[in-house]
Wavefront OBJ file of the C-alpha trace (Angstrom):
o trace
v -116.645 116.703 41.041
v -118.924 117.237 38.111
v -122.129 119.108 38.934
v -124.926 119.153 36.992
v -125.919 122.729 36.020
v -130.044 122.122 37.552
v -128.504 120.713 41.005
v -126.893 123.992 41.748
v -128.969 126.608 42.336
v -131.686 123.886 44.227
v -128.823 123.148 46.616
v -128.242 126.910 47.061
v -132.222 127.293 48.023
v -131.986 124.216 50.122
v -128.455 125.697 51.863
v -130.495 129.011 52.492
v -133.746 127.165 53.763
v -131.938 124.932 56.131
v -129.486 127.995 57.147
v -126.813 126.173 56.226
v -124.058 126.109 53.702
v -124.072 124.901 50.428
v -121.147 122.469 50.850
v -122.683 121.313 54.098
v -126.344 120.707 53.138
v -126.058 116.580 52.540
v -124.609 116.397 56.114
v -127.071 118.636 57.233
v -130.085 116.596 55.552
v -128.246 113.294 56.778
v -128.457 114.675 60.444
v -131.872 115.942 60.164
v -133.030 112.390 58.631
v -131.399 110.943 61.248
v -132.702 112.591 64.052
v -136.018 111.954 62.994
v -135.446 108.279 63.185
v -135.710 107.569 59.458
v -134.047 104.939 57.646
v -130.453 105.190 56.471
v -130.055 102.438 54.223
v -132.161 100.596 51.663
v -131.743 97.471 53.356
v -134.696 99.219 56.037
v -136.550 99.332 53.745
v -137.078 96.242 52.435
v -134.362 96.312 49.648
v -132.723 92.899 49.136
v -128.862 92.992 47.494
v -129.979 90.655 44.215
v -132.755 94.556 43.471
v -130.385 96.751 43.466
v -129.304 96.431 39.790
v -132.902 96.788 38.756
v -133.158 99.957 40.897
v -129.981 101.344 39.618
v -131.746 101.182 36.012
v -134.769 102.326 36.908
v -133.378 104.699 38.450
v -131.151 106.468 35.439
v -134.251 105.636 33.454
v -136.443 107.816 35.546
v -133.635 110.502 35.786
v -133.373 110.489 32.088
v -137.452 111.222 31.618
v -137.340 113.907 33.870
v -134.575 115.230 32.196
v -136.133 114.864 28.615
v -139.462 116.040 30.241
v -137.498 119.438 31.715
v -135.608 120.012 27.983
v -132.187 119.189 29.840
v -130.946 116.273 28.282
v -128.372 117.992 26.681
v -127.129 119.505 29.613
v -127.173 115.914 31.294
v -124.755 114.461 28.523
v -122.669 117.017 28.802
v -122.116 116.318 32.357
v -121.285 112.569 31.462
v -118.989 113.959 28.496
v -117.391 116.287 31.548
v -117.026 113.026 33.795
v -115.674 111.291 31.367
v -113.438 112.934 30.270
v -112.044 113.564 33.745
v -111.776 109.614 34.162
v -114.295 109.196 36.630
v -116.480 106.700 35.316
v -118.610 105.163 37.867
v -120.511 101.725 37.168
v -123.166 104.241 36.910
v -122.049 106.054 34.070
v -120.699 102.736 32.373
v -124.277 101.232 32.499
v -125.596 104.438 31.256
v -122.707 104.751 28.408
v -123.890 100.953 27.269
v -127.954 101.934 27.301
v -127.138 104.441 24.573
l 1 2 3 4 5 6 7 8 9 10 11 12 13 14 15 16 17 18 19 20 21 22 23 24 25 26 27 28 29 30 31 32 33 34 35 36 37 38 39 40 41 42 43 44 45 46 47 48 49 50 51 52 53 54 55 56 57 58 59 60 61 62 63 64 65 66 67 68 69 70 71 72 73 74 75 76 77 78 79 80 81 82 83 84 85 86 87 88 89 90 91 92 93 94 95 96 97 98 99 100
């Protein structure tokens, strides 16, 4: 798995605030979200099937402003040059491949 090189140290702070460890903090989140009777899907939240595709591109377009906004664009494509090369593409990264 690819990481990008600004997830890594937030998941370390998040591991140490939640006391857990860094490979466990999305289960730990999931549980916590869970037990405080929040939704787990998009669907409860109103999300229909025929939005997703415009969420998926607002979503890489938002990612991409914060990146340019932080000055770590660069360091974004070469996470995409990383998971491409290691034959991972995702119908993610082929949407975001075609935007460019």
């Amino acid at each position: 798995m690819v990481q990008c090189c600004l997830c890594t140290g937030r998941v370390k702070a998040i591991a140490r605030s939640l006391g857990t460890e860094k490979d466990a903090v999305a289960e730990t989140l999931f549980d916590l979200h869970t037990s405080l009777g929040a939704p787990t899907s998009l669907a409860e939240i109103g999300m229909k099937e025929k939005d997703l595709d415009q969420a998926a591109n607002l979503s890489i377009l938002i990612t991409i402003l914060v990146l340019l906004i932080n000055n770590q664009f660069d360091n974004y494509l070469s996470m995409l040059l990383k998971a491409s090369a290691l034959k991972k593409e995702s119908r993610f990264s082929q949407k975001i491949w075609r935007s460019f």
